[in-house]
C-alpha positions in Angstrom: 115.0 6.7 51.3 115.5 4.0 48.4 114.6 1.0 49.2 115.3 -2.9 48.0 112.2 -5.2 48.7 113.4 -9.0 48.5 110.1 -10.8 48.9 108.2 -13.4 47.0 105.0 -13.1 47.8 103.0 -11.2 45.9 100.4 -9.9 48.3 103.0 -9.1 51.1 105.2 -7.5 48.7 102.4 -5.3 47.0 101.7 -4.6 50.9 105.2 -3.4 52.0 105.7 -1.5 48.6 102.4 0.6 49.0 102.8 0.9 52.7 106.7 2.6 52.1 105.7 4.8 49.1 103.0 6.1 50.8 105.3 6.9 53.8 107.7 9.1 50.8 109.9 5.9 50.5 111.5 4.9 47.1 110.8 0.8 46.4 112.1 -1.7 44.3 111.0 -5.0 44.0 112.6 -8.3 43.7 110.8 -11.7 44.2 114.0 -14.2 43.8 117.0 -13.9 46.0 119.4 -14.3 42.6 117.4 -10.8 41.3 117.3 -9.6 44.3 121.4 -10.1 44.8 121.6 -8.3 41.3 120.4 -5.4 42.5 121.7 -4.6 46.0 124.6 -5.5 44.1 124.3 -2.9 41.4 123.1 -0.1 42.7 122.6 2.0 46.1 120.1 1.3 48.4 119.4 3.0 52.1 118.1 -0.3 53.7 116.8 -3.5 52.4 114.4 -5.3 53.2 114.8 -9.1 52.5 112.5 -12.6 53.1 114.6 -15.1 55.0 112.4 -18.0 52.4 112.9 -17.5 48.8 112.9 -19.6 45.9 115.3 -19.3 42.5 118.3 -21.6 44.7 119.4 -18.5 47.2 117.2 -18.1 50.2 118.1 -14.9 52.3 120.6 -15.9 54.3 123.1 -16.9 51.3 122.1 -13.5 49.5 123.1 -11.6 52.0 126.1 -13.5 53.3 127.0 -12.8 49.4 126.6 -9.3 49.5 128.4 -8.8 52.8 131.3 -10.4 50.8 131.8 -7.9 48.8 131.9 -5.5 51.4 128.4 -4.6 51.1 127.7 -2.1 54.2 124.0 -1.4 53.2 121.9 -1.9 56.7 119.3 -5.0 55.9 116.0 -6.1 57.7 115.2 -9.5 57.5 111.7 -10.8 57.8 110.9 -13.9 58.0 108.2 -16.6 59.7 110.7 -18.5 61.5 110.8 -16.9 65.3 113.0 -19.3 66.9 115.6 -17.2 68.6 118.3 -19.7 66.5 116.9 -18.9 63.4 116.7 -15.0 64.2 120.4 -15.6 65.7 121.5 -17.1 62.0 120.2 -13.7 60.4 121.9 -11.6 62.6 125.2 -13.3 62.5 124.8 -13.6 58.2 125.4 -9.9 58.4 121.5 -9.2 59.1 121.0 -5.8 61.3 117.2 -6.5 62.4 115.0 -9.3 62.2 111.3 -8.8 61.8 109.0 -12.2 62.1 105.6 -12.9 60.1 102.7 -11.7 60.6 103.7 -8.4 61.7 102.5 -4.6 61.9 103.0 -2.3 59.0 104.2 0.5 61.4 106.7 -1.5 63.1 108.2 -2.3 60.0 107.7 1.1 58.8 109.8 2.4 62.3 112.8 -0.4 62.0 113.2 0.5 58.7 113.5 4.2 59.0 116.0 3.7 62.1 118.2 1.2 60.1 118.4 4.5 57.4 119.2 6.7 59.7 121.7 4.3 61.7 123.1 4.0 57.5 123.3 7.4 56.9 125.5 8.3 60.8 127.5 5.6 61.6 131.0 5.5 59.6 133.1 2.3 59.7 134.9 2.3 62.8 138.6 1.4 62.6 140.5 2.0 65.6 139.5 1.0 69.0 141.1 2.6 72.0 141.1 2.1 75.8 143.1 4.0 78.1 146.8 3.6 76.5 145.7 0.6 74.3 145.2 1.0 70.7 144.7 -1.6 68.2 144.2 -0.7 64.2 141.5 -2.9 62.6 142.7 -2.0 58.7 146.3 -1.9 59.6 145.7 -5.3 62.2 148.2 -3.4 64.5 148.1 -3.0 68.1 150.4 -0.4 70.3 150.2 0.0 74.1 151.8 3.3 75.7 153.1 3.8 72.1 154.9 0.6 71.8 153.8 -1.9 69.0 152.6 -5.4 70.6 152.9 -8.4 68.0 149.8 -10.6 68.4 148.7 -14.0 67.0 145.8 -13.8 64.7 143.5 -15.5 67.9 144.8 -13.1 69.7 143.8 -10.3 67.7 140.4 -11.2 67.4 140.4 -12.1 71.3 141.0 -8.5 72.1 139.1 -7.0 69.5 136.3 -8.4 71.2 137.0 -7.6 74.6 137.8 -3.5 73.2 134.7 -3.5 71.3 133.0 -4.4 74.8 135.3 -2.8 77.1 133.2 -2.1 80.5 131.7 -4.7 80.0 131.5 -8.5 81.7 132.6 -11.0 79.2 131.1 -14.0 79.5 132.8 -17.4 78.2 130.1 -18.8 76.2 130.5 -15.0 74.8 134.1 -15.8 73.8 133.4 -19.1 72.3 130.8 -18.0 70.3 132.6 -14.6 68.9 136.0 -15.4 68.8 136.4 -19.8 68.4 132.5 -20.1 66.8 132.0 -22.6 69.3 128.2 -23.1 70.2 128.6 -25.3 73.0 130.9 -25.2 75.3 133.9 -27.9 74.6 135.2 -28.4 78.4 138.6 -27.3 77.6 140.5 -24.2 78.9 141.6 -22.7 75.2 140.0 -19.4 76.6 141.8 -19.5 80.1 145.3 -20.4 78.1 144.5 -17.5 75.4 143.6 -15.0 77.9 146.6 -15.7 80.0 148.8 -15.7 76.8 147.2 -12.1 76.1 147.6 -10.5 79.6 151.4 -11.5 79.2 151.6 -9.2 76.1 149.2 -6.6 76.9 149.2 -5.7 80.9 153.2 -7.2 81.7 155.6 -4.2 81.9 152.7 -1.6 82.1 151.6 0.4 85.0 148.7 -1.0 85.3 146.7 -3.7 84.1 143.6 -3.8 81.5 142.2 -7.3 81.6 140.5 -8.5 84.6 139.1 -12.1 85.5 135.6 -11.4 87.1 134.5 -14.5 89.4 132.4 -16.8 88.1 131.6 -14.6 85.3 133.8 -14.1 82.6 136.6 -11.1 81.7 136.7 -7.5 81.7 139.1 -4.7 80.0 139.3 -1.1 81.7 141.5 0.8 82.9 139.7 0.9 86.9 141.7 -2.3 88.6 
């Protein structure tokens, strides 16, 4: 695999870099996040591998929320000292796909590294979702049910793109909040009650049978089971 190292220092850098070329890995090196943006930038990598801390005026997290702008797909492990869960959650939602904390094992990163290239190299984009007869285009921002085209608010959309791309599964409302408002507290209203209401009346009315099912005291569910 080639491989982009974002890492300022020198000693953990020279470590990583021997460590993957000794494993049949291609690395290169960048020890400023403006460098390092460059390069993912210019040319194709199979993972990187970036410091959350950097100097130069671009630490991690803007780098890579930069490169995911661009639509950037390259999978990226971020390493970092910081190991609070919120600073490993602020990686992940930047567009991170691990997150590796300081001091860590050589073969750990070596084995994260080599399943982020092979998760790369299999996984196409998805766009479509589809349960039972529901069927929502993510490119197209379309959604049919039974064939018939269902117009939906742009909160709506992303309401039910989130409860297809967990469908089976209990949706929690601190879930909700966080995914589809970015609310990280919960604001003592009932925005998610109204919106999920509002998108039963367009997705399960006039249907044989229903998709979206309030769980008690838990949250929502979409399948096709009642």
């Amino acid at each position: 695999m080639r491989i982009l190292l974002v890492e300022d220092d020198k000693d953990v850098a020279r470590f990583i870099t021997k460590g993957l070329k000794e494993s049949g890995h291609t690395v290169d090196h960048a020890d400023q996040g403006r460098d390092g943006l460059f390069l993912a930038a210019s040319e194709n990598y199979d993972v990187i591998v970036l410091d959350r801390m950097l100097p130069g005026g671009m630490d991690g997290l803007r780098l890579l929320e930069t490169l995911r702008a661009t639509g950037a797909k390259v999978p990226v492990l971020f390493l970092s000292a910081l190991a609070q869960v919120d600073e490993r959650v602020k990686g992940l939602k930047a567009g991170g796909d691990d997150y590796l904390t300081k001091p860590f094992a050589f073969t750990e990163l070596l084995a994260r590294v080599e399943a982020l290239g092979r998760r790369g190299r299999s996984e196409a984009p998805v766009t479509r979702l589809s349960v039972a007869d529901l069927e929502m285009d993510l490119l197209a921002r379309t959604v049919k049910r039974a064939g018939r085209t269902i117009e939906l608010q742009p909160r709506e959309f992303r309401l039910l793109e989130f409860l297809m791309r967990h469908a089976g599964q209990v949706v929690t409302r601190t879930m909700l909040l966080e995914a589809v408002w970015d609310y990280h507290f919960d604001p003592q209203t009932n925005v998610i009650d109204v919106h999920v209401s509002r998108l039963r009346q367009k997705i399960d009315r006039g249907f044989a049978f229903p998709l979206i099912h309030t769980v008690r005291n838990a949250g929502y569910i979409l399948r096709a089971e009642p």
